[in-house]
TORSETOR-765497 format. One record per residue: residue number from 1; residue in one letter; x, y, z of N, C-alpha, C in turn. Coordinates in Angstrom, 2 decimals, padded with zeros to 5 digits. Example, Ala and Ser with C-alpha at 12.3 -4.5 7.8 and 13.67 -1.06 7.14 Angstrom:
! residues 2
   num   residuo    n.east   n.north      n.up   ca.east   ca.north     ca.up    c.east   c.north      c.up
     1         a    013.19   -005.69    007.80    012.30    -004.50    007.80    013.20   -003.30    007.80
     2         s    012.85   -002.25    007.08    013.67    -001.06    007.14    012.90    000.03    007.87
END
This chain:
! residues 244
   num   residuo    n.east   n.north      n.up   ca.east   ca.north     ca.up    c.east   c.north      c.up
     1         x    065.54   -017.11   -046.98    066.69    -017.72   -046.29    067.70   -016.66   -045.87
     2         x    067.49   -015.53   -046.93    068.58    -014.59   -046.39    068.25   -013.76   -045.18
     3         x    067.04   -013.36   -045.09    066.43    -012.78   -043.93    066.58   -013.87   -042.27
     4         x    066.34   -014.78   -042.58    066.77    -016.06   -041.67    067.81   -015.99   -041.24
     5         x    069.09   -016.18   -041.74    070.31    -016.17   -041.59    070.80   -014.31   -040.73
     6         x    070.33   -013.44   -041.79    070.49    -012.28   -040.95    070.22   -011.74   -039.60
     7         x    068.62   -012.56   -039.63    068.14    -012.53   -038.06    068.66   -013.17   -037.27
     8         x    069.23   -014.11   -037.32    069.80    -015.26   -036.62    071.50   -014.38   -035.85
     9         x    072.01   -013.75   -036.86    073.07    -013.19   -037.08    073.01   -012.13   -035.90
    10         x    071.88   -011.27   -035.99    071.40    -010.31   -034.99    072.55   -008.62   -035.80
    11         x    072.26   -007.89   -034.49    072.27    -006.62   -035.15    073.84   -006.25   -034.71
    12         x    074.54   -007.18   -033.96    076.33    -006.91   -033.98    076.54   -007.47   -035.20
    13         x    076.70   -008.44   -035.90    076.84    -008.38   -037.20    077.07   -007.93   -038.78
    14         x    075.39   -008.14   -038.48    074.46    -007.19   -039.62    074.06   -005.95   -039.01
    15         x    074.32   -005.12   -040.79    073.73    -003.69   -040.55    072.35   -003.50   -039.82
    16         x    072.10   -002.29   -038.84    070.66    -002.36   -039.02    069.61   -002.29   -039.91
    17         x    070.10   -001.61   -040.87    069.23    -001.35   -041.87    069.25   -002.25   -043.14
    18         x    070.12   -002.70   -043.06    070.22    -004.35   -043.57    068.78   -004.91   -043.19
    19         x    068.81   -005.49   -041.79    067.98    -006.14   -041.19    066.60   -005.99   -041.81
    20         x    066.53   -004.63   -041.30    065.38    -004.14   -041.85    064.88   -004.69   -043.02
    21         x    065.91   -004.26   -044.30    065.46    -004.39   -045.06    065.19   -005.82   -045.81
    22         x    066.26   -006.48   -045.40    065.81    -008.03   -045.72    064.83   -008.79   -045.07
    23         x    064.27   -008.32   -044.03    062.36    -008.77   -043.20    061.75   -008.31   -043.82
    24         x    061.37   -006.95   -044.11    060.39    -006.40   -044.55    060.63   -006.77   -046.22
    25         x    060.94   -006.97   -046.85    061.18    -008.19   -048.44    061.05   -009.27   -048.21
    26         x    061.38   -010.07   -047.07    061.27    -011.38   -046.70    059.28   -011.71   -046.59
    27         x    059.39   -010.68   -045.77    057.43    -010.82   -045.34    056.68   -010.16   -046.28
    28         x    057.03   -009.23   -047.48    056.18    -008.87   -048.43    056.25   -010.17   -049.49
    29         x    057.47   -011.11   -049.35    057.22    -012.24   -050.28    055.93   -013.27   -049.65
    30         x    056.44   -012.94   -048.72    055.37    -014.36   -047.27    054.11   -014.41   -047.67
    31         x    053.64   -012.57   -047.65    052.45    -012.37   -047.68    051.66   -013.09   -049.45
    32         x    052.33   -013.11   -050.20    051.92    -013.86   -051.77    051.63   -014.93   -051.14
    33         x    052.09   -016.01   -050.32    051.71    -016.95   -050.25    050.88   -017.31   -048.95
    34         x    050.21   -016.36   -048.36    048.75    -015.89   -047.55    049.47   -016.72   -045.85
    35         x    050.74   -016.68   -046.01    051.65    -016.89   -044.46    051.89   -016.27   -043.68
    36         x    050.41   -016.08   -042.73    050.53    -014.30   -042.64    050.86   -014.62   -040.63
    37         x    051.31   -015.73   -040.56    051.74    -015.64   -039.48    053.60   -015.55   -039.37
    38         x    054.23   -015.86   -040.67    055.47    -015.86   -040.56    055.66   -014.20   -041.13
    39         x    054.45   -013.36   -041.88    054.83    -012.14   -042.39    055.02   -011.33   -041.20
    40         x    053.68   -011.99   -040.05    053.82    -011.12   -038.84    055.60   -011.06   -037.98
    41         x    055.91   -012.36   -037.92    056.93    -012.60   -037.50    058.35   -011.84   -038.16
    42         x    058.31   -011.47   -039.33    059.27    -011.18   -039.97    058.99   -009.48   -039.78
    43         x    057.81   -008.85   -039.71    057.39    -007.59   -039.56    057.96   -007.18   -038.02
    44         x    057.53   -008.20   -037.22    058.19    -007.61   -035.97    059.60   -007.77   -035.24
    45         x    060.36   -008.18   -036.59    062.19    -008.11   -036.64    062.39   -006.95   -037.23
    46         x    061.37   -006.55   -038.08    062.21    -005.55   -038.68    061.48   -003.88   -038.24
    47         x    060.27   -004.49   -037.06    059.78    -003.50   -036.03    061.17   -002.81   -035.10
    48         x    061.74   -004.38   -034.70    062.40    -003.83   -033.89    063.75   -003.06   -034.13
    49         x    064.15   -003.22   -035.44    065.85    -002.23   -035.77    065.20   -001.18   -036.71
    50         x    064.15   -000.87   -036.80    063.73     000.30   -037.53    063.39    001.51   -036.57
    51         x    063.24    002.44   -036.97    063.12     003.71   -036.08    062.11    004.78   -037.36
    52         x    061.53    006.01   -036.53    061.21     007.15   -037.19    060.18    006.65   -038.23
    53         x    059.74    007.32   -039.05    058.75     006.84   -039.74    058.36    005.21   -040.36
    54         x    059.38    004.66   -040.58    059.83     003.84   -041.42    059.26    002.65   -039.88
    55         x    059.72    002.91   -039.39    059.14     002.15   -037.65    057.55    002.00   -037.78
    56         x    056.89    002.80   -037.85    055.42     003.21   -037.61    054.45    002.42   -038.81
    57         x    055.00    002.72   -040.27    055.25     001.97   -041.26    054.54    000.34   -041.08
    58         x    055.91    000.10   -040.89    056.03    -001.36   -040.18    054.96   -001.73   -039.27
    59         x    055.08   -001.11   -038.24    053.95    -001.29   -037.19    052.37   -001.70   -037.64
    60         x    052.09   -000.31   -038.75    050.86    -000.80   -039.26    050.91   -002.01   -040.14
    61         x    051.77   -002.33   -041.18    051.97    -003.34   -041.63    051.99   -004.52   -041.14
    62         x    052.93   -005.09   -040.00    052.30    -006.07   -038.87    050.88   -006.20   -038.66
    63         x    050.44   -004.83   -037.78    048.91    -005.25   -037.44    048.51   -005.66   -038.73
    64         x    048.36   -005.48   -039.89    047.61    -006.11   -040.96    047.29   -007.76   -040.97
    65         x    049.25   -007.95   -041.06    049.39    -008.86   -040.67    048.73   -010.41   -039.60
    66         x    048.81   -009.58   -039.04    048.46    -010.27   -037.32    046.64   -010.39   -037.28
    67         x    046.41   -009.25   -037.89    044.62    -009.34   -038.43    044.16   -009.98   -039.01
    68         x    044.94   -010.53   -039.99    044.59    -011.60   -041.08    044.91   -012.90   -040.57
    69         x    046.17   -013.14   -039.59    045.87    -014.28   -038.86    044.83   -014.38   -037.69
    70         x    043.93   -013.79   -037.68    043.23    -014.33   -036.49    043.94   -013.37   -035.41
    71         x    044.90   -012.74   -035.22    045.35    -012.49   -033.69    044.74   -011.35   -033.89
    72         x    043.24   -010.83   -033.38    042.94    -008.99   -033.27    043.49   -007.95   -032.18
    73         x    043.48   -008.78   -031.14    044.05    -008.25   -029.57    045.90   -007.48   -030.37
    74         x    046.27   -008.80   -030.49    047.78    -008.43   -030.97    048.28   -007.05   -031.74
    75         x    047.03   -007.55   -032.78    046.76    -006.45   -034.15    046.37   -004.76   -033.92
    76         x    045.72   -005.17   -032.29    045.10    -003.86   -031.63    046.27   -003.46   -031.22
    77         x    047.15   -003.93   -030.83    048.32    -003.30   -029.57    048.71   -002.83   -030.77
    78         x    049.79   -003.22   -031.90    050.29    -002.91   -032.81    049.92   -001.29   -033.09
    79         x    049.00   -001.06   -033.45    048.09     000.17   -034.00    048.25    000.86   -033.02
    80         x    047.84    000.78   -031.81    047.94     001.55   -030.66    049.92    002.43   -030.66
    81         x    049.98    001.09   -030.35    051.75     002.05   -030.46    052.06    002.83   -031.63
    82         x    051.58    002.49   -032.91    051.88     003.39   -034.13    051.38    004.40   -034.06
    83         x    050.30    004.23   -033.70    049.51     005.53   -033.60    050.15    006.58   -032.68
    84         x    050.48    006.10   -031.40    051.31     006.89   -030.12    052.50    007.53   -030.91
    85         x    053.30    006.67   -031.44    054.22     006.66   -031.93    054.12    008.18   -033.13
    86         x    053.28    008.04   -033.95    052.94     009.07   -035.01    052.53    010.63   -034.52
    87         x    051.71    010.27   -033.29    051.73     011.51   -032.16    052.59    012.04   -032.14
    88         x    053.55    011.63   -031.48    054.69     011.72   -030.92    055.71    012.72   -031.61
    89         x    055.73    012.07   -032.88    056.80     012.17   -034.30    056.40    013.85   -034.99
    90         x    054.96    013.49   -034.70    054.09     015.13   -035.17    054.24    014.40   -036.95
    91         x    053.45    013.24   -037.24    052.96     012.99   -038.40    051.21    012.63   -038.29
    92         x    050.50    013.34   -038.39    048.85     013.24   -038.26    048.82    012.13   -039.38
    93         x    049.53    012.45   -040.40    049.07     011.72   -041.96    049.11    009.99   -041.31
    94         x    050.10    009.35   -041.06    050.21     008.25   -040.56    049.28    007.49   -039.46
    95         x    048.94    008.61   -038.48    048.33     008.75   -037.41    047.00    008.44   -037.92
    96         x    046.64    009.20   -039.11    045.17     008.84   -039.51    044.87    007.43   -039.92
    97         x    045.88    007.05   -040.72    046.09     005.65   -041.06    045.91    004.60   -040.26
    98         x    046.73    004.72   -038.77    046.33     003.85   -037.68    044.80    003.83   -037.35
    99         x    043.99    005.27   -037.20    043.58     005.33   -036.79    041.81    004.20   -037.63
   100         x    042.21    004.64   -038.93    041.05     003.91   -039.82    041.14    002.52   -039.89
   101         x    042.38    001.61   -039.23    042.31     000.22   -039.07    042.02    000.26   -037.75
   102         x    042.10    000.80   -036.83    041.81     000.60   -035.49    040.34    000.57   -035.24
   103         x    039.90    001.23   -035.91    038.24     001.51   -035.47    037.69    000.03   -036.04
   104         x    038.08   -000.58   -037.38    037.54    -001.68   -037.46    038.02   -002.93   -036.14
   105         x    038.58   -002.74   -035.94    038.99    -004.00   -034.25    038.76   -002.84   -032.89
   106         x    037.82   -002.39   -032.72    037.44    -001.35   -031.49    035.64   -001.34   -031.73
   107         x    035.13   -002.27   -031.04    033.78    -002.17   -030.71    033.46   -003.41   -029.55
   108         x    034.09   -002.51   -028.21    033.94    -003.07   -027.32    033.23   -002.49   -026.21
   109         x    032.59   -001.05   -026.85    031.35    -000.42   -025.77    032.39   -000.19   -024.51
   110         x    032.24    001.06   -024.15    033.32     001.67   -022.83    034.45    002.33   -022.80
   111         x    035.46    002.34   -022.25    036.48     003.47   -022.31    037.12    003.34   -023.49
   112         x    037.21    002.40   -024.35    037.87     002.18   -025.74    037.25    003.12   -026.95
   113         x    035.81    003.20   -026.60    035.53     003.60   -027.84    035.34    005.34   -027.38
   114         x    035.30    005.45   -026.07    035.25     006.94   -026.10    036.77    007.83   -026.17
   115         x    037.69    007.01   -025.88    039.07     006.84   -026.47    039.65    007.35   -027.57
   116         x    038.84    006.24   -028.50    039.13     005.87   -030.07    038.32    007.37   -030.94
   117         x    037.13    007.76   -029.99    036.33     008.70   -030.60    036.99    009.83   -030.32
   118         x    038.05    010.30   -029.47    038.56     011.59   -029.35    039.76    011.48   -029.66
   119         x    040.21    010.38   -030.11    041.61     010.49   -030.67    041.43    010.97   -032.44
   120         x    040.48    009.69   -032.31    040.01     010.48   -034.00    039.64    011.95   -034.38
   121         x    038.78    012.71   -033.49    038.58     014.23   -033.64    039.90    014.92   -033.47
   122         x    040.77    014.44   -032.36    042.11     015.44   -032.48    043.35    015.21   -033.91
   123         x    042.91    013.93   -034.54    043.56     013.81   -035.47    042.92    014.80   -036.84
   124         x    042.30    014.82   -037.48    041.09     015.53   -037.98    041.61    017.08   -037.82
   125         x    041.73    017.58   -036.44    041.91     018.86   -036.47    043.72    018.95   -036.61
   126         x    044.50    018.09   -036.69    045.67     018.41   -037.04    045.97    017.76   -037.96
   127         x    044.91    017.32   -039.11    045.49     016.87   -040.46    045.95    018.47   -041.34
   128         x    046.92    018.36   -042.26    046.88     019.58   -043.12    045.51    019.39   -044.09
   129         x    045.51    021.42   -044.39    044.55     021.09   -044.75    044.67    020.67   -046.36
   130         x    045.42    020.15   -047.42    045.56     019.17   -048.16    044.67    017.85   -048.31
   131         x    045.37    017.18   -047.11    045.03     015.96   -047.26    043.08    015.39   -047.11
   132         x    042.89    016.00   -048.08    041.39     015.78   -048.19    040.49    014.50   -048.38
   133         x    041.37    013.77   -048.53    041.15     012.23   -048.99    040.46    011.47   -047.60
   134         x    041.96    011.90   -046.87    042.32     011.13   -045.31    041.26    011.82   -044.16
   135         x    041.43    013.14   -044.82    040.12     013.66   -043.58    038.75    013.29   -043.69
   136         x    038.14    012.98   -044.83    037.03     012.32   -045.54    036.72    010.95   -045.03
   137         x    037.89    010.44   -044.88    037.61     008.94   -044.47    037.62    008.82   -043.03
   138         x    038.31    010.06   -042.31    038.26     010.78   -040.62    036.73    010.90   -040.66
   139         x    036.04    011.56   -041.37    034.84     012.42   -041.35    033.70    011.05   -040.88
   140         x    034.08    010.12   -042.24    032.87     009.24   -042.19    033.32    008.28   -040.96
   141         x    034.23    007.68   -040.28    034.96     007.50   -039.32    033.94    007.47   -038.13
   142         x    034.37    008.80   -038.49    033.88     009.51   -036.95    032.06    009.11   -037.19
   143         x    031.63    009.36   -037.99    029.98     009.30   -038.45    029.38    007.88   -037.70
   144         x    030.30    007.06   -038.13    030.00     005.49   -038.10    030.24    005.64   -036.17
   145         x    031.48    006.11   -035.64    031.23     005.66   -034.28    030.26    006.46   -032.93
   146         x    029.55    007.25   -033.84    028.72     008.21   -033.17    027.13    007.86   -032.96
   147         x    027.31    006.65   -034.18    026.21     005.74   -033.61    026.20    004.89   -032.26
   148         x    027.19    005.52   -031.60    027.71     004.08   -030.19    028.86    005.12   -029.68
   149         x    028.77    006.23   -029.91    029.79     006.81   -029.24    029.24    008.54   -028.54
   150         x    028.97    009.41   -027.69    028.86     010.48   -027.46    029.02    011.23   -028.53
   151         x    027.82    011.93   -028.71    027.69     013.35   -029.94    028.22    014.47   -028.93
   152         x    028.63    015.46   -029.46    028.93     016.66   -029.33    027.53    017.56   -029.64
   153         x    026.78    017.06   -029.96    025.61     017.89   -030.66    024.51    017.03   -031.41
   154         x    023.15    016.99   -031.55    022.30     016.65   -032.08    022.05    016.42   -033.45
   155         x    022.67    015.56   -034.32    022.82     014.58   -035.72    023.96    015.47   -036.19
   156         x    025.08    015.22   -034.90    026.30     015.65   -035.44    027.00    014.71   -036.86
   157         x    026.74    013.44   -036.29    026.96     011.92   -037.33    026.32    012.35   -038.57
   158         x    025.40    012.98   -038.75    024.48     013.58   -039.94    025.52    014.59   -040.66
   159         x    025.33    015.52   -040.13    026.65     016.42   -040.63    028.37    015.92   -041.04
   160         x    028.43    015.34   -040.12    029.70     014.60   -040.74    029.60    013.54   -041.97
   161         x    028.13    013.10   -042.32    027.92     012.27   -043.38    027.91    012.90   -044.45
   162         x    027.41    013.77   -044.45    026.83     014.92   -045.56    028.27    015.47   -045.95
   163         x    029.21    015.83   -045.13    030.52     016.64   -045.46    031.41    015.30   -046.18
   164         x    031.41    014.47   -045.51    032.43     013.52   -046.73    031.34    012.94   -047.61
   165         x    030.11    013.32   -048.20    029.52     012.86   -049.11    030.08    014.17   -050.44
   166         x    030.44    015.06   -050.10    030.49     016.23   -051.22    032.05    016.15   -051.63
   167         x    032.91    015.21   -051.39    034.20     015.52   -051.48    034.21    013.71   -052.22
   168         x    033.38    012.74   -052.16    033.21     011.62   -052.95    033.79    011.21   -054.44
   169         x    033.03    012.24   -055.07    033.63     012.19   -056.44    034.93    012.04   -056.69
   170         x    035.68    012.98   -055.93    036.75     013.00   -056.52    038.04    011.74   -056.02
   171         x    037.04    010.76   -054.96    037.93     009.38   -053.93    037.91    008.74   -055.22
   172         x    039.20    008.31   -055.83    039.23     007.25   -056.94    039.94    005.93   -056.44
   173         x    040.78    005.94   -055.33    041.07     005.06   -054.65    040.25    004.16   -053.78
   174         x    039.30    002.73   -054.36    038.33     001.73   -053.90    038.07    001.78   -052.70
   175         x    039.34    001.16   -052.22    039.30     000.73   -050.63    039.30    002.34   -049.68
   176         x    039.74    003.46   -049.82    039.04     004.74   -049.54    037.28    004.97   -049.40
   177         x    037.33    005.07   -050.89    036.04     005.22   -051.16    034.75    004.01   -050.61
   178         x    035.04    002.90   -050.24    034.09     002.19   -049.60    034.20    002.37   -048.17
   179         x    035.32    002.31   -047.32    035.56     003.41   -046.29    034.29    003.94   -045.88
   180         x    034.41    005.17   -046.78    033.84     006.36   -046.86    032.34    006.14   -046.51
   181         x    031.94    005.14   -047.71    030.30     005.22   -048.18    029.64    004.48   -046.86
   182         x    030.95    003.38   -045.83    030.05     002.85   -044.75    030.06    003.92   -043.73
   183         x    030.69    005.23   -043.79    030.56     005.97   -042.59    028.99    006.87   -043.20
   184         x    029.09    007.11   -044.67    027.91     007.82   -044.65    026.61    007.73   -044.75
   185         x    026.51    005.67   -045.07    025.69     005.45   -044.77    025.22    005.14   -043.35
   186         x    026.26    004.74   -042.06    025.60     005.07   -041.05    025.47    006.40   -040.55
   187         x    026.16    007.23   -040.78    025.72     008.42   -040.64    024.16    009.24   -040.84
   188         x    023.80    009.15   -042.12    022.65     009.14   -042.36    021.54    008.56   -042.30
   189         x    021.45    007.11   -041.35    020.59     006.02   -041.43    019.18    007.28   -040.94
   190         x    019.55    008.15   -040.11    018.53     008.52   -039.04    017.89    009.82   -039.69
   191         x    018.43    009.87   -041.16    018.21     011.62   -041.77    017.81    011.51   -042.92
   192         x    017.54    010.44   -043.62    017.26     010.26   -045.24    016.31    009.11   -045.38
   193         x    015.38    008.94   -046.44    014.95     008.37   -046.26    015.70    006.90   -046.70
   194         x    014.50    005.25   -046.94    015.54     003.81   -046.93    015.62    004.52   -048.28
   195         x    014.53    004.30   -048.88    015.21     004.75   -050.55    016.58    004.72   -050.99
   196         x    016.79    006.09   -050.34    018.21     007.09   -050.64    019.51    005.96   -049.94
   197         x    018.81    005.38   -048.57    020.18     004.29   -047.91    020.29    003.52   -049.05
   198         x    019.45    002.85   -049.62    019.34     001.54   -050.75    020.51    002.11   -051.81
   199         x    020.18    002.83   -052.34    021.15     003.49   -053.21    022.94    003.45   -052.57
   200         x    023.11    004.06   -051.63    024.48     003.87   -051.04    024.42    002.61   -051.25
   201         x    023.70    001.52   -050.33    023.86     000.30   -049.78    024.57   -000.47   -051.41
   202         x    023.55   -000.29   -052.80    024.40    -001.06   -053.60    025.37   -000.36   -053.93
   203         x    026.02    000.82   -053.99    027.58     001.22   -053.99    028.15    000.64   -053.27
   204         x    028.11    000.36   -052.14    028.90    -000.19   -050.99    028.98   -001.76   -051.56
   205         x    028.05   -002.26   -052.21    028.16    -003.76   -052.29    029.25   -004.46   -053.43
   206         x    028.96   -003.09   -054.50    029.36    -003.57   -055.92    030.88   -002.85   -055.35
   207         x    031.33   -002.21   -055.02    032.83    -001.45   -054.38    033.35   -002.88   -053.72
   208         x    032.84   -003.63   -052.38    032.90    -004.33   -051.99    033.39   -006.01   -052.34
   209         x    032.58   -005.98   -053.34    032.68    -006.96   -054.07    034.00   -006.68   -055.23
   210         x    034.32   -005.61   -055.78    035.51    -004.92   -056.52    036.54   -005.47   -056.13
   211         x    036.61   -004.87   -054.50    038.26    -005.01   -054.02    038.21   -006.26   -053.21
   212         x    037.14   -007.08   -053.47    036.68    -009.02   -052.95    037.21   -009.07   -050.68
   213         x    036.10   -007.44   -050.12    036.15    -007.50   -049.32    034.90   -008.30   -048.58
   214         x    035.03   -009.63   -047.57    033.74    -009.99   -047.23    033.25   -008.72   -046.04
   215         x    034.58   -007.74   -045.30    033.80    -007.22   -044.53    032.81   -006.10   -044.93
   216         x    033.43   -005.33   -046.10    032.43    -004.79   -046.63    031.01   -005.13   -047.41
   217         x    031.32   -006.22   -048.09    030.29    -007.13   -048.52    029.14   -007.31   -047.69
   218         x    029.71   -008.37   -046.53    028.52    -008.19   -045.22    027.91   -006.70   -044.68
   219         x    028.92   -005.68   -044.40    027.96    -004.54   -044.18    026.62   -003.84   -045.06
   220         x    027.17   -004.25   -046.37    026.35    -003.48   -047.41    024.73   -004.38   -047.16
   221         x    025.17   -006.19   -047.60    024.12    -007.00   -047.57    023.05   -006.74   -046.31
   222         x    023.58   -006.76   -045.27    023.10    -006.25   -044.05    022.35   -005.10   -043.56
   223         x    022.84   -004.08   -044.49    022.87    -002.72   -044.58    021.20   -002.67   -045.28
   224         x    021.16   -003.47   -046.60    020.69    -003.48   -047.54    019.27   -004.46   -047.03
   225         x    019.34   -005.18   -046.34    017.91    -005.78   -045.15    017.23   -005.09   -044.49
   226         x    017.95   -004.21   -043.59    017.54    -003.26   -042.48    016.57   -002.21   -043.75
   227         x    017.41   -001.69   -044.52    016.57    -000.35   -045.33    015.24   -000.73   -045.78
   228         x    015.71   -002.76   -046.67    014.20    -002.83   -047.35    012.89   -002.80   -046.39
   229         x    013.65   -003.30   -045.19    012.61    -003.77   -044.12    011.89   -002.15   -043.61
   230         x    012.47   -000.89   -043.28    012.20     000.39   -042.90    011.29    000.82   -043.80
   231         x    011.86    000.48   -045.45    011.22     001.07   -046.66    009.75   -000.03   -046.75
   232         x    009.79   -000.78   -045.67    008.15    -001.50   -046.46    008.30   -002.20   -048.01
   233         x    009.66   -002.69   -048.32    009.51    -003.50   -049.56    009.86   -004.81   -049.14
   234         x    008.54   -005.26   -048.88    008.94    -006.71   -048.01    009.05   -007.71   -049.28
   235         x    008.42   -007.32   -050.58    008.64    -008.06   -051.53    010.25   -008.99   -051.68
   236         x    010.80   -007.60   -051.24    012.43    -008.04   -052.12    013.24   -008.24   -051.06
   237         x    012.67   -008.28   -050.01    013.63    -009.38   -048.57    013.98   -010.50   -048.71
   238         x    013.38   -011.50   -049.25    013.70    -012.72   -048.97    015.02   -013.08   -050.30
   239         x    014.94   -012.39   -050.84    016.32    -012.20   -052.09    017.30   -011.84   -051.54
   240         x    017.28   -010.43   -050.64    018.12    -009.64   -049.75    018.97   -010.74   -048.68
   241         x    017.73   -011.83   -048.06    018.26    -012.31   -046.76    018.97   -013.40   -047.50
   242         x    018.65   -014.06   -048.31    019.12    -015.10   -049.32    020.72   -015.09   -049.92
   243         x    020.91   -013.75   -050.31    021.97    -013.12   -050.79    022.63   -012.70   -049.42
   244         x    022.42   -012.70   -048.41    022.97    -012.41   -047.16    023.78   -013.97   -046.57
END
């Protein structure tokens, strides 16, 4: 109610940063109760009197928002400007962030994804070199859209699988680390044998099932058909498609 009243009030009033801050509390309460069309709404009041990082922030937070209601188009623009926006600012770290929700709402074959594929490599080369986590999840990223996107080189996607496979161990953060394991298992579909995919595929499932994602869930199950079917274990398909 207080966020209501403030907005209503507008920004001659109320502080800006008031504003701010009573939307963005207003829509982190919203979101407990899965109202993710009034969180969007409250995210993009407090889009608009925020500035500088804290702006960009927001931005991605909306698209979350707006993703979970059904609006993806919306959810796409969102990301797009944060991302511009993070350019802009000279923060890669943030920039990467946009960039790993964007690729999940970007598979529309054509100037988008060859787009999405070189924005991601220029991010990558201006992450510090620190942030090893974020470039890892760049790495496999990039792996996954190179199945549908221009190589630079012949099982470049291979190489980029293999490089965020050696830096794994140390991802203790879930939703990272499953990230990760769907870029390296498409990465590698074309370089290892099903065996070795099978193995990822139930990491990916039991991770999946952890942080109670269906989109990862479906990739793994899916994931986990294609391999038995390559590997000749036709025995254990109809469990696979069953469980699918």
């Amino acid at each position: 109610r207080l966020a209501q009243h403030a907005i209503g009030a507008g920004a001659p009033l109320i502080d800006r940063k008031e504003l701010v801050t009573l939307a963005r509390k207003a829509a982190d309460l919203a979101v407990a109760d899965y109202a993710f069309g009034a969180v969007a709404e409250l995210y993009a009041v407090a889009v608009r009197y925020a500035t500088g990082k804290e702006r960009i922030e927001l931005l991605i937070a909306q698209s979350d928002a707006l993703r979970f209601n059904g609006r993806w188009d919306d959810a796409r623009s969102a990301l797009k400007l944060a991302a511009s926006q993070a350019r802009e600012l000279g923060i890669p770290g943030l920039e990467a962030v946009t960039m790993i929700r964007l690729q999940r709402l970007t598979w529309s074959f054509g100037l988008d994804e060859e787009e999405l594929t070189h924005q991601i490599r220029g991010v990558i080369d201006r992450l510090p070199s620190g942030e090893v986590i974020l470039r890892t999840q760049l790495q496999a990223l990039l792996a996954v859209r190179l199945s549908i996107a221009a190589r630079q080189y012949e099982n470049e996607q291979a190489d980029l699988a293999r490089a965020a496979v050696l830096p794994l161990p140390r991802v203790t953060d879930p939703v990272a680390r499953v990230e990760i394991l769907v870029g390296i298992r498409y990465g590698l579909q074309d370089s290892v044998s099903p065996g070795e995919l099978l193995d990822f595929d139930r990491q990916l499932l039991e991770l999946g099932t952890q942080i109670r994602s269906p989109y990862h869930i479906g990739e793994a199950l899916l994931a986990r058909i294609v391999d038995l079917i390559r590997g000749g274990r036709l025995l254990e398909l109809q469990s696979a498609i069953r469980a699918h």
